[in-house]
C-alpha positions in Angstrom: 75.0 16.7 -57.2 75.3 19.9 -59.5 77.9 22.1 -59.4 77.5 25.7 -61.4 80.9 27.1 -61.9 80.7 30.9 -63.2 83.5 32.7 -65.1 84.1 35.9 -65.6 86.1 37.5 -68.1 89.2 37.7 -65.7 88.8 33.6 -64.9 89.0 33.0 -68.9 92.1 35.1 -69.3 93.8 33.1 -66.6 92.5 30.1 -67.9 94.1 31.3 -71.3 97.0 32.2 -69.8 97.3 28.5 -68.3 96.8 26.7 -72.1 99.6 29.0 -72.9 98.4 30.7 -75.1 99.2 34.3 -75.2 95.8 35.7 -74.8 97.0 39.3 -75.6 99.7 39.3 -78.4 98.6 40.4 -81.9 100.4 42.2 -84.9 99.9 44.7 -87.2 100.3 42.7 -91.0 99.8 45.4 -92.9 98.5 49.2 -92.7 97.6 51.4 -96.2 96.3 55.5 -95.9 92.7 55.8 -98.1 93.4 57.9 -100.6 97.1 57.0 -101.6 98.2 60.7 -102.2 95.7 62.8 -100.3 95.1 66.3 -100.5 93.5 68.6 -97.9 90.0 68.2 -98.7 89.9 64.5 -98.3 88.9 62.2 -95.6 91.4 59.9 -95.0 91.2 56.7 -93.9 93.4 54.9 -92.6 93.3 50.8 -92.9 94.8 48.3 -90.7 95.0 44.6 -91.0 95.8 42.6 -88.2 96.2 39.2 -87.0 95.7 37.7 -83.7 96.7 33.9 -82.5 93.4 33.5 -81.4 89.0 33.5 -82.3 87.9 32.4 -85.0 84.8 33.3 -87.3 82.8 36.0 -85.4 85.0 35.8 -82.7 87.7 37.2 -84.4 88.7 40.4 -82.0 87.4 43.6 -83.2 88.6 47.0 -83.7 86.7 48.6 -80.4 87.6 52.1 -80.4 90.7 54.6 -82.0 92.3 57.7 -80.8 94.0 59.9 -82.9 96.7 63.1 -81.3 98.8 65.4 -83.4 102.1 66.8 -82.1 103.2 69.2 -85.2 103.8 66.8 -88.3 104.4 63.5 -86.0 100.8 61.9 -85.8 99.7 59.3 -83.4 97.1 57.0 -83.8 96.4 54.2 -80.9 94.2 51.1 -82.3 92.1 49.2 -79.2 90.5 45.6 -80.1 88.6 43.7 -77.9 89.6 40.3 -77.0 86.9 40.3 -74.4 84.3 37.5 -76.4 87.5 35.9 -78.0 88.2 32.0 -78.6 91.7 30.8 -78.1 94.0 28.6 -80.2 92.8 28.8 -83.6 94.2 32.4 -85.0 92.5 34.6 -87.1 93.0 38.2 -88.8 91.0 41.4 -89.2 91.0 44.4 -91.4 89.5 47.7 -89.8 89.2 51.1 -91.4 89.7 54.4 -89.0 88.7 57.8 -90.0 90.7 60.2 -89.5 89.6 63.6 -91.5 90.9 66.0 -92.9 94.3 66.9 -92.2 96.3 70.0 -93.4 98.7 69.9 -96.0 102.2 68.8 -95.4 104.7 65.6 -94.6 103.7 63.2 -91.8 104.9 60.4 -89.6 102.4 58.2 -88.4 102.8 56.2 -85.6 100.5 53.4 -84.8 100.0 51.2 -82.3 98.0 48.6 -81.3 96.2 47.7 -78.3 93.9 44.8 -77.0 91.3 45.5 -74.0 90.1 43.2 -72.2 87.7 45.8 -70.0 87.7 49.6 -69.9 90.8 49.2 -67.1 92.9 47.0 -68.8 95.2 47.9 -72.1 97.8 45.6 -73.6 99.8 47.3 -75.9 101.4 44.7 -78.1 102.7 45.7 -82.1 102.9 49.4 -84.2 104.1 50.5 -87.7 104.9 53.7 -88.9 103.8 55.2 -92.7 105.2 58.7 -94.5 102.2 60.5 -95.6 102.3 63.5 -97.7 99.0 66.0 -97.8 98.5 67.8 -100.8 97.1 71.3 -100.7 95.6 70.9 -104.3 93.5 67.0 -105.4 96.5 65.3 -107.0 95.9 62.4 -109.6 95.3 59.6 -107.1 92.8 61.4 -105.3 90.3 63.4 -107.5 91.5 62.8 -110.2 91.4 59.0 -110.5 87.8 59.3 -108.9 86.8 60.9 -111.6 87.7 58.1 -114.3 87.4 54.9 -112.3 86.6 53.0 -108.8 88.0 49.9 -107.5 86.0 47.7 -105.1 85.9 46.0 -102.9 89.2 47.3 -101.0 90.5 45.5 -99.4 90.1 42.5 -101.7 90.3 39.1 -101.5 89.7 36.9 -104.6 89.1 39.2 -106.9 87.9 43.5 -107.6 85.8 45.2 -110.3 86.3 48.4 -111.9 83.9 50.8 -112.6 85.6 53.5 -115.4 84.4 56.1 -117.9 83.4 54.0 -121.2 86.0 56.3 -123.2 88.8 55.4 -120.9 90.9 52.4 -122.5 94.2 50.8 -121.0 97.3 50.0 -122.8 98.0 47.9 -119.7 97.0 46.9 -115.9 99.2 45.6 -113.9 99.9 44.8 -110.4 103.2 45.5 -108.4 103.8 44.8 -105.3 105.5 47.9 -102.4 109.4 46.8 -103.8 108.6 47.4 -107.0 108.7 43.9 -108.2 106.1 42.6 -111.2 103.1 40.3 -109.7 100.6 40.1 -112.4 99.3 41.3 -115.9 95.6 41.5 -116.6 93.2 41.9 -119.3 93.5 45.4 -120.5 89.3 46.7 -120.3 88.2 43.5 -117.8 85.4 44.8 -115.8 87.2 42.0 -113.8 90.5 41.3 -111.9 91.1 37.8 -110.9 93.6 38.0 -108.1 93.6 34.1 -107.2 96.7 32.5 -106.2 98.1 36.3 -105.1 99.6 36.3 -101.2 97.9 38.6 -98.6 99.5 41.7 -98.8 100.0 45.9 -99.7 100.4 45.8 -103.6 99.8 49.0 -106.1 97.7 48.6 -109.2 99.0 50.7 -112.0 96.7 51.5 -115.2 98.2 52.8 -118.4 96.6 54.8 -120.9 98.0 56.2 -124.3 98.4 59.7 -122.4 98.4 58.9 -118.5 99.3 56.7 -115.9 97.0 55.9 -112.7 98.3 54.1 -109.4 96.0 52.9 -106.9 96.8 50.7 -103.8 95.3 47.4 -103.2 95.3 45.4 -99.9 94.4 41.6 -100.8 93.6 39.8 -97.5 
């Protein structure tokens, strides 16, 4: 005899639930605004890495929707990823970019929180963070300005990032800090290359020296 047993996505939560694994915890690892210091007439982009106990591979959960509200300079944005296709007990993270726009100059608070959905009637709100962010009403130097001389990519990184720059721009010095202040790494001064091997997961700022100027640019290695 055959028996067809059919589950739906409520009967793998329970069954989840029952391996005890906590099908809808995650946390927020880390969270970094795209450009660093923006001004009003960038886009910017907020990215958010986060880590789940659970999927694996292209089961990871994924960031499903966002919704953004503004209540004067306090600004809320609420992060849903769906655990709905997910695979329990192996753990996995996941870095997801949301687009925000344009926003007018001033100081901000922005809260964040994250969500997991299971279906369109079911939220579990689970971790947030909070960033200052200061909008410009004029293209500082980590906006425009350092657009103009050079591009790091890919952000976020992993093993390593390459640097596209003006040929007449030449470094003194490139280092790498991490958000305390505290020296990670020296590199070679003109590499088209960074090797960032052997570097924790984590927020960290890339500073480039010149003979005249200075340029900062954050890096999130995952």
């Amino acid at each position: 005899m055959i028996i067809k047993v059919l589950f739906s996505r409520y009967s793998f939560a329970i069954l989840y639930m029952a391996l005890s694994v906590n099908v809808f915890s995650q946390w927020i690892c880390s969270t970094m605004v795209n450009p660093p210091s923006p001004s009003i007439n960038d886009d910017i982009k907020v990215i958010v890495s986060a880590g789940f106990p659970f999927g694996y591979g292209p089961t990871c959960p994924s960031l499903d929707t966002f919704e953004l509200f503004y209540i004067g300079n306090e600004v809320r944005l609420e992060l849903y990823y769906d655990i709905s296709g997910v695979w329990p007990l192996v753990g996995c993270s996941t870095t997801d970019t949301a687009n925000t726009g344009n926003w007018s100059a001033g100081n901000y608070q922005l809260f964040l929180y994250s969500n997991t959905i299971f279906d369109s009637d079911t939220n579990f709100h689970q971790d947030g963070d909070t960033l200052e962010i200061q909008v410009n009403d004029q293209a500082g130097l980590q906006s425009s300005d350092i657009a103009g001389f050079l591009k790091i990519y890919p952000n976020p990184a992993r093993n390593s990032v390459f640097i596209d720059k003006l040929d007449d721009l030449k470094f003194s010095s490139v280092e790498l800090y991490d958000l305390t202040g505290t020296f990670i790494r020296k590199f070679k001064c003109n590499s088209e290359y960074l090797n960032l091997e052997g570097i924790n997961p984590g927020l960290y700022q890339l500073i480039f020296n010149t003979e005249h100027r200075q340029f900062h640019q954050k890096l999130l290695i995952i």
